[in-house]
MIVEXTOR-637480 format. One record per residue: residue number from 1; residue in one letter; z, x negated, y of N, C-alpha, C in turn. Coordinates in nm, 4 decimals, decimal comma. Layout:
N
@resi:NUM	resn:A	n_w:Z	n_u:X	n_v:Y	ca_w:Z	ca_u:X	ca_v:Y	c_w:Z	c_u:X	c_v:Y
...
// end
This chain:
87
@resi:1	resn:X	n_w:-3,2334	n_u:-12,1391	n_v:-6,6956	ca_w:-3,2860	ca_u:-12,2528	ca_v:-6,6240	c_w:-3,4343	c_u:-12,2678	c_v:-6,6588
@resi:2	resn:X	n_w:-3,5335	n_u:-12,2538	n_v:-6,5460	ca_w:-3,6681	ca_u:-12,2402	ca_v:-6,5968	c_w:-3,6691	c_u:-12,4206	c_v:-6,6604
@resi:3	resn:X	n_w:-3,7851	n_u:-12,4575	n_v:-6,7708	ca_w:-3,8498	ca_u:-12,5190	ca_v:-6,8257	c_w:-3,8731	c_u:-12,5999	c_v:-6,7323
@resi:4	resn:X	n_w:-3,8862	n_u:-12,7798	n_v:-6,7090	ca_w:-3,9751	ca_u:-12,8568	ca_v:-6,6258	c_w:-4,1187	c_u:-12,8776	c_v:-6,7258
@resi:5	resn:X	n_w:-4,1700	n_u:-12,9425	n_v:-6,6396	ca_w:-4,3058	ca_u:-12,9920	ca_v:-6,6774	c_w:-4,2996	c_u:-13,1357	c_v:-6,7002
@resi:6	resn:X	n_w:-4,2837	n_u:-13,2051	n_v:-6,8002	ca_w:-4,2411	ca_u:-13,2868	ca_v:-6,8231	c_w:-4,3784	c_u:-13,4637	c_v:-6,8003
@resi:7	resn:X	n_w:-4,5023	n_u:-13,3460	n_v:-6,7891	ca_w:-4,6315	ca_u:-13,4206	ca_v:-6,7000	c_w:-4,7215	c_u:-13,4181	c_v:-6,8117
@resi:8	resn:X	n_w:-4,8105	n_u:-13,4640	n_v:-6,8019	ca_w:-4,9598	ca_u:-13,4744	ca_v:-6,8516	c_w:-4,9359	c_u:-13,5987	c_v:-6,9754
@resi:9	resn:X	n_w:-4,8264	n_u:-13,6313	n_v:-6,9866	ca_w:-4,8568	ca_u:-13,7357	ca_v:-7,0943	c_w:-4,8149	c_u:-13,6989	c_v:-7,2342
@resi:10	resn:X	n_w:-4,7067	n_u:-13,6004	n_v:-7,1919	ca_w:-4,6366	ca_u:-13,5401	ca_v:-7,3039	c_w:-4,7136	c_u:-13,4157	c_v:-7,3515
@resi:11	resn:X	n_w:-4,7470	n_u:-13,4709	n_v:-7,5110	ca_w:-4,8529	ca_u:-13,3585	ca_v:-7,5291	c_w:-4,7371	c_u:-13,2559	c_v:-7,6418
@resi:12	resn:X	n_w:-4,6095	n_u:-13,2137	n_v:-7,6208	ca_w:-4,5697	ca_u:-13,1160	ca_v:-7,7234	c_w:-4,4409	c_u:-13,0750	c_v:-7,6550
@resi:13	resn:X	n_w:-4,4730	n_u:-13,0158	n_v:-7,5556	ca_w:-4,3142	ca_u:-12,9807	ca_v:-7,4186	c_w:-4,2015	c_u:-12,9220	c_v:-7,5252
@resi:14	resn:X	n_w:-4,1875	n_u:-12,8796	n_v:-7,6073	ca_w:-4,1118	ca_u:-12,7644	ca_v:-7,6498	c_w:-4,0118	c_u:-12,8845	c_v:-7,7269
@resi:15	resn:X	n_w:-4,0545	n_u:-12,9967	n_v:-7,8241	ca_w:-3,9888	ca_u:-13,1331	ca_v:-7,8676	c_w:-3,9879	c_u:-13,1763	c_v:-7,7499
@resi:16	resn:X	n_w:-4,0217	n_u:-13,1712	n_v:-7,6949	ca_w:-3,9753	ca_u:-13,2740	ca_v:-7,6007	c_w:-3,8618	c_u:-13,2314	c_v:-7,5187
@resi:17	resn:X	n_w:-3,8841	n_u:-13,0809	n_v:-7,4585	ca_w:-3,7397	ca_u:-13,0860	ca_v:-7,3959	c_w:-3,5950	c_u:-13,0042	c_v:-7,5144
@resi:18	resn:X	n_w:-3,6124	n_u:-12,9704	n_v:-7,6291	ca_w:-3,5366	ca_u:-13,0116	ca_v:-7,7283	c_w:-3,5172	c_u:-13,1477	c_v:-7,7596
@resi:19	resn:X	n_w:-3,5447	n_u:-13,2056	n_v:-7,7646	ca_w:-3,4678	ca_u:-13,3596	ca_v:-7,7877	c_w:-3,4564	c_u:-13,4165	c_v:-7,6703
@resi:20	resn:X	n_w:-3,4612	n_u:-13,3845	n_v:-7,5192	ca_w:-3,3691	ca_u:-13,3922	ca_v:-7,4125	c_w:-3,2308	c_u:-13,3220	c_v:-7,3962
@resi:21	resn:X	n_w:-3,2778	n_u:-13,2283	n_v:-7,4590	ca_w:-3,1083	ca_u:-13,1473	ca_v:-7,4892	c_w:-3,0404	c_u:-13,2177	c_v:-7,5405
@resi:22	resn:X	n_w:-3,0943	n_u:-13,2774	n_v:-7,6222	ca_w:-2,9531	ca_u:-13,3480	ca_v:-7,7744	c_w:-2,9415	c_u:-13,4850	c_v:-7,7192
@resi:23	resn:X	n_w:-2,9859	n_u:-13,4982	n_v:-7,5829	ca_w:-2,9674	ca_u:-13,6380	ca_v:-7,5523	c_w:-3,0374	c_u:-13,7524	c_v:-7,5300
@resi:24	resn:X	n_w:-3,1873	n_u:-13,7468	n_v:-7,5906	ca_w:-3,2398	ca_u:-13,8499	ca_v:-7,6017	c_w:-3,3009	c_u:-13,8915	c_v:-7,4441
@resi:25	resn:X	n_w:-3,3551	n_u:-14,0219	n_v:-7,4583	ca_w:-3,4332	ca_u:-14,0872	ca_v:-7,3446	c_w:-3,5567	c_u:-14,0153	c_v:-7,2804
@resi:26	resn:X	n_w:-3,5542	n_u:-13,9953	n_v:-7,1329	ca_w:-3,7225	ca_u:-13,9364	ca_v:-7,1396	c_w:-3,7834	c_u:-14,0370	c_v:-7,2382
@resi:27	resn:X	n_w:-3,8406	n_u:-14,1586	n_v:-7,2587	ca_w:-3,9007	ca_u:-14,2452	ca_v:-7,3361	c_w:-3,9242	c_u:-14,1866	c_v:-7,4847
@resi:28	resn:X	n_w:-3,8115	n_u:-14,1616	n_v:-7,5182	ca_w:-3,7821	ca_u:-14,1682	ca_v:-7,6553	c_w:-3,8689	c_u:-14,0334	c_v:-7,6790
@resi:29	resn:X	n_w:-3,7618	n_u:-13,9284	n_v:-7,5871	ca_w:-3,8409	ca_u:-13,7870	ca_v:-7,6165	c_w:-3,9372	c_u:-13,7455	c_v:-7,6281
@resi:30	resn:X	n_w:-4,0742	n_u:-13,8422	n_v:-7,5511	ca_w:-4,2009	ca_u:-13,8050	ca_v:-7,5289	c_w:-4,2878	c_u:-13,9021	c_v:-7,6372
@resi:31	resn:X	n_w:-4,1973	n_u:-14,0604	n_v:-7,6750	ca_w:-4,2913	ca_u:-14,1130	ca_v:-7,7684	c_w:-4,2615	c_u:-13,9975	c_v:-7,9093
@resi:32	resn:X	n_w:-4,1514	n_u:-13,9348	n_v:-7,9205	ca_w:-4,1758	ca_u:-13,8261	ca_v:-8,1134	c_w:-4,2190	c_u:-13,7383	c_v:-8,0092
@resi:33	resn:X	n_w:-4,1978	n_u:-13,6457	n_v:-7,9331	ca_w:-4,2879	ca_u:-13,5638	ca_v:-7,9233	c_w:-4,4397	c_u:-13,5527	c_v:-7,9307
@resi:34	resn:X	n_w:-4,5002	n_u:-13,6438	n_v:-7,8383	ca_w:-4,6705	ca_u:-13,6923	ca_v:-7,8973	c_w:-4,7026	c_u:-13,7451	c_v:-8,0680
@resi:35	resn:X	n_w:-4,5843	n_u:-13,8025	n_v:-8,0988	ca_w:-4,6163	ca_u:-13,8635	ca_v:-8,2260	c_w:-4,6282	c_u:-13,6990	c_v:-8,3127
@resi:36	resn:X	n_w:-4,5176	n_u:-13,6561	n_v:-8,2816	ca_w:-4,5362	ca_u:-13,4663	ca_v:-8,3510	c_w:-4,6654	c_u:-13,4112	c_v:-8,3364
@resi:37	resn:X	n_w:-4,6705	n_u:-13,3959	n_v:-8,1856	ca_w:-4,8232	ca_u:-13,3438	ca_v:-8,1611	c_w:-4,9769	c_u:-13,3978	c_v:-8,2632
@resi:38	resn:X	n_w:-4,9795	n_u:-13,5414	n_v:-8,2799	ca_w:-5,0661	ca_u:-13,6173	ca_v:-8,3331	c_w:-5,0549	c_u:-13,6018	c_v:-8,4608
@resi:39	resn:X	n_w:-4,9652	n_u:-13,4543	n_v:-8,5636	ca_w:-4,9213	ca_u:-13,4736	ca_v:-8,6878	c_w:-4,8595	c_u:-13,5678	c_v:-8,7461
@resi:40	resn:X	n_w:-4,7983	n_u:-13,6227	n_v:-8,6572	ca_w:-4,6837	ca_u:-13,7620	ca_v:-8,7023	c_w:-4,7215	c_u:-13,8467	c_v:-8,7766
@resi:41	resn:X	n_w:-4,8445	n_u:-13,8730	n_v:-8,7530	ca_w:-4,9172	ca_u:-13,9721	ca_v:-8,8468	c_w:-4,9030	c_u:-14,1371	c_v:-8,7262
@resi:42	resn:X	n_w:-4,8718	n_u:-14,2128	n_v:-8,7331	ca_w:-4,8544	ca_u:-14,3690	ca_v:-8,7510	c_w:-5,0090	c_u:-14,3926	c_v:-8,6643
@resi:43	resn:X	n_w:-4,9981	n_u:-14,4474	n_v:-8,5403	ca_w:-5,1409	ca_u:-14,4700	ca_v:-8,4370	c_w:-5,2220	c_u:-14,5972	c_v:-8,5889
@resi:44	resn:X	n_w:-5,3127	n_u:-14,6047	n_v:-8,5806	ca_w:-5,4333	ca_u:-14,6402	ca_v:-8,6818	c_w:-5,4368	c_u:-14,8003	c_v:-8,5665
@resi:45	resn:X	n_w:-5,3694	n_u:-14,7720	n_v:-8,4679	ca_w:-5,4465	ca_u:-14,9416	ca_v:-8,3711	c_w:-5,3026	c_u:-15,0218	c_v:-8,4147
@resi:46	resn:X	n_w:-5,2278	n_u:-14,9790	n_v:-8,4921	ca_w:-5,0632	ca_u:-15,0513	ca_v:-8,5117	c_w:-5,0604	c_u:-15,0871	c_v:-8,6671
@resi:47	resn:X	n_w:-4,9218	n_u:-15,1991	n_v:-8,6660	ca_w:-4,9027	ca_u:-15,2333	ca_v:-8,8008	c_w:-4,9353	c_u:-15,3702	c_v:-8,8075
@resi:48	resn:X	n_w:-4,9881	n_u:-15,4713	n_v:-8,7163	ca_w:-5,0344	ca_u:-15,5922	ca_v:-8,7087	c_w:-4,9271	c_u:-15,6911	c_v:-8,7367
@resi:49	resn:X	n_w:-4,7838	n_u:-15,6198	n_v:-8,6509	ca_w:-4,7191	ca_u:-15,7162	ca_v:-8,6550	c_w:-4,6496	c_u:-15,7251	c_v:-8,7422
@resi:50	resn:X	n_w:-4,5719	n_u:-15,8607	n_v:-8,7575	ca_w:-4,5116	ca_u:-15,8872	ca_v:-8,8807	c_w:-4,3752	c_u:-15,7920	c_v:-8,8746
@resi:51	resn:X	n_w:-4,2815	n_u:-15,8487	n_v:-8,9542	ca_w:-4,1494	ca_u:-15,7051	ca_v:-8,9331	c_w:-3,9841	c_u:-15,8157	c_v:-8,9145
@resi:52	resn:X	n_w:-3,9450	n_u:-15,7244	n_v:-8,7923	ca_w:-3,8315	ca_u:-15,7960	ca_v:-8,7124	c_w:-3,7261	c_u:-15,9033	c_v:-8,7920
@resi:53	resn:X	n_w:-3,7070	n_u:-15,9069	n_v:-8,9104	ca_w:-3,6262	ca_u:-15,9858	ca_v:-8,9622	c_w:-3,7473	c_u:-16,1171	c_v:-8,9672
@resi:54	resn:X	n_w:-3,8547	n_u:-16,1100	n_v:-8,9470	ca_w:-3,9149	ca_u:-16,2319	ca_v:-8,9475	c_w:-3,9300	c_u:-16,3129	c_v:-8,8069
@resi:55	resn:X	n_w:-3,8675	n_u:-16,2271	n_v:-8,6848	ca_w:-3,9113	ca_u:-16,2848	ca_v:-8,5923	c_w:-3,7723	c_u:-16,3862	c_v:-8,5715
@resi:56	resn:X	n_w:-3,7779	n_u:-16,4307	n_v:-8,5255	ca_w:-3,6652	ca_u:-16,5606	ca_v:-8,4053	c_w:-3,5891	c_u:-16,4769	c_v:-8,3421
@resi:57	resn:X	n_w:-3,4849	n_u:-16,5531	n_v:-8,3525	ca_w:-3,3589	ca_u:-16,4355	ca_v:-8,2376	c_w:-3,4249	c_u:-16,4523	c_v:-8,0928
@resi:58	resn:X	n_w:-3,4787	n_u:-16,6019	n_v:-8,0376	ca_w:-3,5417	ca_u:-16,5807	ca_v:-7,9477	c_w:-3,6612	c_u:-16,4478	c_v:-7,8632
@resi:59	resn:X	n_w:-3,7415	n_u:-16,4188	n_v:-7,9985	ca_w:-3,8342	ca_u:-16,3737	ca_v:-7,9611	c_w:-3,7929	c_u:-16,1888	c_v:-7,9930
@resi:60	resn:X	n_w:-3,6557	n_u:-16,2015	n_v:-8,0612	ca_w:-3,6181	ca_u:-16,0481	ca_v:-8,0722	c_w:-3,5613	c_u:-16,0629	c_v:-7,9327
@resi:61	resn:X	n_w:-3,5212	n_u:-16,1381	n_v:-7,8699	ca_w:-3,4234	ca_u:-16,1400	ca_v:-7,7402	c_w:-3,5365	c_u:-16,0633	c_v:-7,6222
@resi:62	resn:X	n_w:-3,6297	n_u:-16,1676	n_v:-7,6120	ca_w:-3,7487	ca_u:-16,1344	ca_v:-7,5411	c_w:-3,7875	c_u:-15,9940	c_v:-7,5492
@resi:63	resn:X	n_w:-3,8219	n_u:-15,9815	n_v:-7,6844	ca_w:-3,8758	ca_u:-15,8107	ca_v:-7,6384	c_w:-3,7547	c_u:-15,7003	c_v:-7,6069
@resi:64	resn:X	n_w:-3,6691	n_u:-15,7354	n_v:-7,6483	ca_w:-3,5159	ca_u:-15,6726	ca_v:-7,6068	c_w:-3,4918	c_u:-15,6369	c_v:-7,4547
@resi:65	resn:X	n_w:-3,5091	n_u:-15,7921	n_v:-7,4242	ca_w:-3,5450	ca_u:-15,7804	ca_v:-7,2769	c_w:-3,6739	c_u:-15,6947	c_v:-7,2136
@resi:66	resn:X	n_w:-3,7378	n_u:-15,7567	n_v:-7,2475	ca_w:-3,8945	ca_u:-15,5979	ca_v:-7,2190	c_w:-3,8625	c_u:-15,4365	c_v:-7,1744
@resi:67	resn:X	n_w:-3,7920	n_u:-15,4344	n_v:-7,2997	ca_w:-3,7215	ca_u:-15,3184	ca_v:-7,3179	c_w:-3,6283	c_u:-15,2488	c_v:-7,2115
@resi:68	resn:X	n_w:-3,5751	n_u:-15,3418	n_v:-7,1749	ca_w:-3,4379	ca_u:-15,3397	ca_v:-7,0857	c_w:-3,3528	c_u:-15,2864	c_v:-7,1776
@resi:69	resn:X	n_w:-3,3085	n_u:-15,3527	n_v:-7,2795	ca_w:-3,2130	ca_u:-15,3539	ca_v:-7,3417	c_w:-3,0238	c_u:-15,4162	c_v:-7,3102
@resi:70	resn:X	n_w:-2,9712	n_u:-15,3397	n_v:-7,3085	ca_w:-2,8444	ca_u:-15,3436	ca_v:-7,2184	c_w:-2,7450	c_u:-15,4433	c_v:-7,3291
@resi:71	resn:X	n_w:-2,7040	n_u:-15,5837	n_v:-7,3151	ca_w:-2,5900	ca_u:-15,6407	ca_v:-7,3772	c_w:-2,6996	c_u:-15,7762	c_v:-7,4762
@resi:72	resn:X	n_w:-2,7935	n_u:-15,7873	n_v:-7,4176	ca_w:-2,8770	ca_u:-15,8112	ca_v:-7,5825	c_w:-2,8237	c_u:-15,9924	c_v:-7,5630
@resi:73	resn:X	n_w:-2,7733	n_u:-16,0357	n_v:-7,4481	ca_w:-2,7415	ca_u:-16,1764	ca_v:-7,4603	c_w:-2,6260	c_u:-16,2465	c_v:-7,5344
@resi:74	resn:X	n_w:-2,5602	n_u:-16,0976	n_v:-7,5738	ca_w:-2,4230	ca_u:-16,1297	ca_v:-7,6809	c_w:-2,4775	c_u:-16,1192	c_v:-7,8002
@resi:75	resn:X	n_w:-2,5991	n_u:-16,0216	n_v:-7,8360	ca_w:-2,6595	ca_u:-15,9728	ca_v:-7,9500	c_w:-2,6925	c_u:-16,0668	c_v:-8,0692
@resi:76	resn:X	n_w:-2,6502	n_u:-16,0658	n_v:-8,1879	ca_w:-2,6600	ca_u:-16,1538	ca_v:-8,2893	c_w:-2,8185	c_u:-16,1492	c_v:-8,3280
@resi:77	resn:X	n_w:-2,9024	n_u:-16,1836	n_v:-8,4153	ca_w:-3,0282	ca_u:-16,1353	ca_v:-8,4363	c_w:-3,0017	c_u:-15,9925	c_v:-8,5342
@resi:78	resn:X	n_w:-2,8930	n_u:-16,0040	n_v:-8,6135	ca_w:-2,9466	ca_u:-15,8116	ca_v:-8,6970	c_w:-2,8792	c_u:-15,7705	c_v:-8,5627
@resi:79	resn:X	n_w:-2,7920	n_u:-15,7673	n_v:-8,4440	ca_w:-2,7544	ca_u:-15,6462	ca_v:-8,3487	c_w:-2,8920	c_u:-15,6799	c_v:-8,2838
@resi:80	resn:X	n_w:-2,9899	n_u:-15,7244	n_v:-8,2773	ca_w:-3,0618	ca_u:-15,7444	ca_v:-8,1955	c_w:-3,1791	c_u:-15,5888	c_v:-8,2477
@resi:81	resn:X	n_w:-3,2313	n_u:-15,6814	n_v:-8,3986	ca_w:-3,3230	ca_u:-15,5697	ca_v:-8,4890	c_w:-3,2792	c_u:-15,4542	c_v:-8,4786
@resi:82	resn:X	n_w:-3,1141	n_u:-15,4137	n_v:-8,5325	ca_w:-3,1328	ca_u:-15,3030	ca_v:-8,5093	c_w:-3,1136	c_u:-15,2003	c_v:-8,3582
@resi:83	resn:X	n_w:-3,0780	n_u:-15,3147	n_v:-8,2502	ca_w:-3,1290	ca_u:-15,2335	ca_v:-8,1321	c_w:-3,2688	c_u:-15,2099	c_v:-8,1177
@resi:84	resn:X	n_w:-3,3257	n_u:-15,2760	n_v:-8,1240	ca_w:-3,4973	ca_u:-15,2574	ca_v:-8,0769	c_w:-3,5077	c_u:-15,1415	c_v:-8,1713
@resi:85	resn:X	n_w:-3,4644	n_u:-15,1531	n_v:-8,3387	ca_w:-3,5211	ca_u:-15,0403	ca_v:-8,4057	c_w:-3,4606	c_u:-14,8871	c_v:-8,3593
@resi:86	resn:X	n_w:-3,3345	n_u:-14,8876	n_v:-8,2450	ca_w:-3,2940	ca_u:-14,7865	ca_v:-8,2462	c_w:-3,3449	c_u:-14,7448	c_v:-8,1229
@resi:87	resn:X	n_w:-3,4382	n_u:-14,7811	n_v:-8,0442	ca_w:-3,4588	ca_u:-14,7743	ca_v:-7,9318	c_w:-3,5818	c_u:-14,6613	c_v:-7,9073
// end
């Protein structure tokens, strides 16, 4: 099966369509794949925010929602954290 081109944003095709194999999200696949490409070093413009057990179930709900996170209105606040963190 030839290779797709997975587009101009994804800078490391080879992670990227290996971890489409094993399942993952286009999303997912292309944010570690660039993060690989970039030597997996942590973007330098991040880190501002505070860390999810400090936020409000409200405001974990909200970005949940952003997300399009599937179920998040049953979601307790840790099912909440650790959806967003698994996302």
């Amino acid at each position: 099966m030839p290779k797709r081109d997975p587009g101009p944003s994804v800078k490391d095709d080879d992670t990227y369509e290996a971890l489409r194999r094993d399942g993952a999200s286009k999303e997912k696949a292309a944010r570690i794949a660039n993060a690989k490409a970039a030597g997996g070093k942590p973007s330098k413009k991040g880190g501002s925010a505070p860390p999810y057990e400090e936020w409000s179930r409200d405001d974990l709900y909200n970005r949940a929602k952003e997300i399009g996170i599937d179920g998040r209105s049953k979601m307790s606040k840790n099912q909440l954290i650790n959806a967003l963190r698994s996302h």
